[in-house]
C-alpha positions in Angstrom: -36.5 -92.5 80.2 -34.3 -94.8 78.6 -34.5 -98.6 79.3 -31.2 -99.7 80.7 -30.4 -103.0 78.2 -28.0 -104.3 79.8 -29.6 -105.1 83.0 -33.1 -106.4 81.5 -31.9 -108.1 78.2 -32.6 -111.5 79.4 -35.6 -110.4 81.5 -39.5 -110.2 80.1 -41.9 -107.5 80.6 -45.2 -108.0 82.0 -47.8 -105.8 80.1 -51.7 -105.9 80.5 -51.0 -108.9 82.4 -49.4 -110.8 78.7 -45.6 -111.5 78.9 -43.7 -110.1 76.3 -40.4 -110.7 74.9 -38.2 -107.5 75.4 -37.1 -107.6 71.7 -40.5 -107.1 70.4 -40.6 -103.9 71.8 -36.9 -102.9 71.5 -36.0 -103.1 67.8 -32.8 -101.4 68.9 -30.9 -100.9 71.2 -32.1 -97.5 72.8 -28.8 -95.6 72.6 -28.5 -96.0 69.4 -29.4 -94.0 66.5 -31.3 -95.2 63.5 -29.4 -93.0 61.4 -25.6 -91.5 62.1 -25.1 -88.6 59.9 -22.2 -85.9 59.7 -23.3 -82.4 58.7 -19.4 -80.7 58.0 -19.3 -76.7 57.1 -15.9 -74.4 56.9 -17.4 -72.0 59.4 -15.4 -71.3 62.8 -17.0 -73.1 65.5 -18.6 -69.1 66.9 -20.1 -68.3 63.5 -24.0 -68.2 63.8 -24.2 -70.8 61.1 -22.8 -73.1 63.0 -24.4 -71.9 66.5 -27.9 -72.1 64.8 -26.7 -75.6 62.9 -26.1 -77.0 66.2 -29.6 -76.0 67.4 -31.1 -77.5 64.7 -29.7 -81.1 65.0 -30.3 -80.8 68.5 -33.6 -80.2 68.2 -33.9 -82.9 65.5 -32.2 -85.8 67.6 -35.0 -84.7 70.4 -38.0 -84.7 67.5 -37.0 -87.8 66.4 -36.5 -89.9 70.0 -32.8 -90.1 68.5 -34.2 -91.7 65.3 -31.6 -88.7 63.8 -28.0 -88.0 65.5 -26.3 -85.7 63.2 -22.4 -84.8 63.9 -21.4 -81.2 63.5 -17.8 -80.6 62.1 -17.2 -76.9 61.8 -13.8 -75.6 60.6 -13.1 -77.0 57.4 -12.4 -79.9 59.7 -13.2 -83.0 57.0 -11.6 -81.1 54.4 -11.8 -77.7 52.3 -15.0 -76.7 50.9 -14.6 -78.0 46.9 -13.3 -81.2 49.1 -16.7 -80.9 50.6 -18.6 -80.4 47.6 -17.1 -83.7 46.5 -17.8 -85.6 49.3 -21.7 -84.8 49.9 -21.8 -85.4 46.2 -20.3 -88.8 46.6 -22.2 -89.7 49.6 -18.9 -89.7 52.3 -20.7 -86.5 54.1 -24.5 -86.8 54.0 -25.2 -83.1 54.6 -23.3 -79.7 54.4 -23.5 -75.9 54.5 -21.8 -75.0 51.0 -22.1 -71.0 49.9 -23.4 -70.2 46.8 -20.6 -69.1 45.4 -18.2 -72.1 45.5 -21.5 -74.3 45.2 -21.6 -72.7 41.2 -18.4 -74.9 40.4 -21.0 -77.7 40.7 -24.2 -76.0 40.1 -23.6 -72.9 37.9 -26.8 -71.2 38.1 -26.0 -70.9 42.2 -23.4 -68.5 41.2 -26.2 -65.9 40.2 -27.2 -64.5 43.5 -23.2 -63.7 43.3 -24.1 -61.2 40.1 -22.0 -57.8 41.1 -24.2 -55.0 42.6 -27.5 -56.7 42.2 -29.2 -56.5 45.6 -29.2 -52.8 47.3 -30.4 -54.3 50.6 -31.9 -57.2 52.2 -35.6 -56.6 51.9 -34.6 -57.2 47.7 -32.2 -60.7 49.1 -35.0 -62.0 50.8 -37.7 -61.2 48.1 -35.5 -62.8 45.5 -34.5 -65.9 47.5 -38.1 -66.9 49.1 -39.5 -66.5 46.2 -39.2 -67.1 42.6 -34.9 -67.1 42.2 -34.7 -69.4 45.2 -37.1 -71.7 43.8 -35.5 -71.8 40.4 -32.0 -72.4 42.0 -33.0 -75.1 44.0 -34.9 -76.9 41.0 -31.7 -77.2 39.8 -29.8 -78.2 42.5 -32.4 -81.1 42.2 -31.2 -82.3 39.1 -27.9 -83.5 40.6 -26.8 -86.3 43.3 -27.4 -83.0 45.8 -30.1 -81.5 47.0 -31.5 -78.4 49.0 -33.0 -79.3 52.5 -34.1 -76.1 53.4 -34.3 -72.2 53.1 -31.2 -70.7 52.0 -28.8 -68.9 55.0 -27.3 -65.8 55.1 -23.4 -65.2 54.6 -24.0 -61.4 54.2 -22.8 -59.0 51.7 -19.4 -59.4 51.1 -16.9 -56.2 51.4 -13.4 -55.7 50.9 -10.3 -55.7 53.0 -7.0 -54.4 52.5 -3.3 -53.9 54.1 -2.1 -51.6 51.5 -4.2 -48.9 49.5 -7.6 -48.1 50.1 -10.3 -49.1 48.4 -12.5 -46.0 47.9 -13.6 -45.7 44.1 -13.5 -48.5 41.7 -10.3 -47.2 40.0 -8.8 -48.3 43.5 -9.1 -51.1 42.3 -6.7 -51.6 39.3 -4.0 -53.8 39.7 -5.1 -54.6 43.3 -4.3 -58.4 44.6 -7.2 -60.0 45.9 -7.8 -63.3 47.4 -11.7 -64.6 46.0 -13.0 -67.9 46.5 -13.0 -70.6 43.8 -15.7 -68.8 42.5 -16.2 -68.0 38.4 -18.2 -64.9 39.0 -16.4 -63.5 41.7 -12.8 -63.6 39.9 -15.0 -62.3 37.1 -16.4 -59.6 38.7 -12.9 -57.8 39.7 -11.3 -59.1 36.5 -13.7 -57.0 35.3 -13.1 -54.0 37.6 -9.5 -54.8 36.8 -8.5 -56.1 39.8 -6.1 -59.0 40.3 -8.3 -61.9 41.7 -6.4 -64.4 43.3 -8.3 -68.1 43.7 -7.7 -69.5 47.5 -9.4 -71.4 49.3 -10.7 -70.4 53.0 -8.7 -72.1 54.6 -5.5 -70.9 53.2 -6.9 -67.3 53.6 -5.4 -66.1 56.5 -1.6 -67.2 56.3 -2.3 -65.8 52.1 -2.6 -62.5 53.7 0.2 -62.9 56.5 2.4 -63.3 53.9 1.5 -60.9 51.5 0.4 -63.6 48.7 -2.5 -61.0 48.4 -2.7 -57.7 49.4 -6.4 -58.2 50.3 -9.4 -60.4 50.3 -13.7 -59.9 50.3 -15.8 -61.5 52.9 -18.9 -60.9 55.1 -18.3 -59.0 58.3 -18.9 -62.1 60.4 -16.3 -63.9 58.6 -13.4 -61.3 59.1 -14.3 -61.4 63.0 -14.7 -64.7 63.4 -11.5 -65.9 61.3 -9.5 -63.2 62.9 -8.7 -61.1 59.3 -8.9 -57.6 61.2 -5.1 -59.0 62.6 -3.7 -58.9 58.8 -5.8 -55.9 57.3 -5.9 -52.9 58.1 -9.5 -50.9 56.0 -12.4 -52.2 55.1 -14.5 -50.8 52.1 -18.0 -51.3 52.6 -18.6 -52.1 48.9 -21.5 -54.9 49.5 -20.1 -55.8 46.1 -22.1 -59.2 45.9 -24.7 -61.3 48.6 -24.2 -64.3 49.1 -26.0 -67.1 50.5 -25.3 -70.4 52.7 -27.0 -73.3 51.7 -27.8 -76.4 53.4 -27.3 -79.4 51.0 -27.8 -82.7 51.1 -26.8 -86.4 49.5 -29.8 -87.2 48.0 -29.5 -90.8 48.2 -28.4 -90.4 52.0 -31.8 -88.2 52.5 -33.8 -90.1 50.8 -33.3 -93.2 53.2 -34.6 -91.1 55.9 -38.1 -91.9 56.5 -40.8 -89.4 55.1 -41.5 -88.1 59.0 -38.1 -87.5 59.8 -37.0 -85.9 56.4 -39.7 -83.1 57.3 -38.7 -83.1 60.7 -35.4 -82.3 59.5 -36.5 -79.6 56.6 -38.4 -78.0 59.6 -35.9 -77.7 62.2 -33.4 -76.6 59.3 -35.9 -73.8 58.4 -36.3 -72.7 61.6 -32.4 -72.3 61.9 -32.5 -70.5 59.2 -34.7 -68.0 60.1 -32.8 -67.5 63.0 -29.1 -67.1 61.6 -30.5 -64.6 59.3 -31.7 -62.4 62.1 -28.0 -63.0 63.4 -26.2 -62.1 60.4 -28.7 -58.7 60.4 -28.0 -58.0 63.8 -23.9 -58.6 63.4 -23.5 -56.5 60.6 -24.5 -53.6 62.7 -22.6 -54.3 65.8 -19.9 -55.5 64.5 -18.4 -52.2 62.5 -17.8 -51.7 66.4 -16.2 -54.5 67.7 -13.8 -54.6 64.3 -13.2 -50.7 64.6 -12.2 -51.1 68.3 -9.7 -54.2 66.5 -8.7 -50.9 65.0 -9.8 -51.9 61.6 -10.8 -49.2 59.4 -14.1 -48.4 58.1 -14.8 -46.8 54.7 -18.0 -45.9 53.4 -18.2 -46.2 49.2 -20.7 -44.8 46.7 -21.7 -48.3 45.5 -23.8 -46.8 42.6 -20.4 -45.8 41.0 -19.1 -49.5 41.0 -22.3 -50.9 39.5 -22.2 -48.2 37.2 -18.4 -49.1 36.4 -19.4 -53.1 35.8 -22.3 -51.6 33.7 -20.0 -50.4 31.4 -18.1 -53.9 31.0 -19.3 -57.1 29.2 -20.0 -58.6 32.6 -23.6 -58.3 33.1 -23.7 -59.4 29.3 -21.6 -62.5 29.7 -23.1 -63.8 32.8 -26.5 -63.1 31.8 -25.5 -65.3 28.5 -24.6 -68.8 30.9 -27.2 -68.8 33.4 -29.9 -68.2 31.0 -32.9 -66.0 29.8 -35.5 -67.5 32.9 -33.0 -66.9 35.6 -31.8 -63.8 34.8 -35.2 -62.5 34.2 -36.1 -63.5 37.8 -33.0 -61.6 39.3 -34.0 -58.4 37.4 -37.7 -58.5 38.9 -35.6 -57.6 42.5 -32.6 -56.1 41.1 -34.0 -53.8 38.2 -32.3 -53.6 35.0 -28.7 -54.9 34.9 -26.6 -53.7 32.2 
């Protein structure tokens, strides 16, 4: 029950008999919240990560008796994501989702889970990411003003889209226009495959393909429902080219003012949302090839061993294996197997 302030400021409460003044037991007043932090992501507002985010503060501003109120911003809306990256890193946004791709602008080593054809399935994502890669990557997300304040999330295996030729075999690719994030390792990876890889932010994306700046774009199923891509593209290759991961960062200095309870009250609730978008992101993948082939978007099934075996034969896995380093790279290929 909340005390109403406004009424009883000037009053004195009787307890145990003793008279005591109200602002001994009120150090603030009880609508307000210790701390006032934003949490911003580029997700639509529908997208689990931001469903589950939600959950989490909620659950953390109840926790904490409002200690905590975090603000969700969803959509890009305080800016783009490397205008995100900028701001958590300068303190103006205390906490963010950031994927790992765009994240290795700032923190190169991030970009690895991002390494073309590495993971065949989930069961090797998870393996990689709980365990020894995960901890490796966040040791050195440690090192800058940013930190990790929980599990990573999933933003799925990323596919690609099209409105012109179809993407069946990696020759398909040649000369093919396609919008990446302002990722290194993802314009890598089709440079590679001789693709044309275009640099755009997310939210440019949509009106890039509307207007035929690109001819297509690579993304997570949730992300070309959610966004509304099925209306500018009409297949969708189920290459699973790269995973990639969401992760929840924070401003260290912004963190560490938290007190100790509340920081694990926070890591917690952040954990458990994790845990539960992931089982969302499993569960979409599946259902949505529906929903998007009702959208009449068209679904192509690939021989993914054919790619991988097409980057094999490039100086990709050489070069990338080269800048994040022998103790990374070792880690990926306990889950991965040999890349090469």
């Amino acid at each position: 029950m909340r005390l109403n302030t406004s009424r009883i400021s000037r009053r004195r409460l009787r307890m145990g008999g003793a008279t005591m003044p109200l602002c001994s037991i009120l150090t603030r007043p009880a609508s307000a919240a210790e701390f006032n932090y934003k949490l911003a992501t580029g997700q639509d507002p529908t997208h689990p990560v931001n469903v589950r985010a939600q959950e989490a503060i909620d659950r953390i501003r109840e926790t904490t008796s409002g200690r905590l109120d975090i603000k969700l911003f969803p959509a890009n809306q305080l800016g783009s994501d490397t205008d995100l990256l900028t701001q958590v890193r300068n303190g103006g946004v205390e906490f963010f989702n950031q994927s790992s791709s765009i994240l290795a602008n700032f923190v190169p080593v991030a970009g690895i889970v991002n390494t073309g054809f590495a993971f065949p399935d989930y069961d090797a994502v998870w393996k990689a990411m709980d365990g020894e890669l995960g901890t490796y990557i966040r040791a050195q997300i440690a090192k800058t003003p940013i930190m990790t304040v929980s599990k990573v999330w999933d933003n799925g295996f990323r596919h690609v889209t099209s409105s012109t030729r179809e993407i069946k075999t990696p020759d398909d690719l040649k000369g093919f226009k396609i919008r990446v994030p302002p990722a290194p390792i993802l314009t890598s990876l089709f440079k590679a495959l001789e693709a044309g890889p275009a640099p755009i932010n997310f939210n440019e994306l949509y009106s890039a393909l509307q207007t035929k700046v690109v001819d297509g774009q690579e993304n997570p199923l949730p992300i070309i429902a959610t966004t509304r891509l099925y209306e500018v593209q009409k297949t969708c290759s189920l290459t699973g080219h790269v995973w990639d991961g969401y992760w929840i960062l924070g401003n260290k200095r912004a963190f560490e003012r938290l007190p100790q309870d509340v920081r694990e009250i926070v890591t917690r609730e952040f954990d458990r949302s994790a845990n539960d978008q992931r089982s969302d992101i499993a569960a979409l993948s599946e259902s949505l090839r529906r929903d998007l082939t009702a959208k009449n978007l068209q679904f192509i099934e690939v021989d993914r061993s054919a790619f991988r075996q097409a980057l094999g034969k490039t100086t990709f896995y050489g070069e990338w294996k080269s800048k994040f380093g022998n103790e990374a790279w070792t880690a990926l290929e306990k889950v991965s197997g040999k890349l090469s």
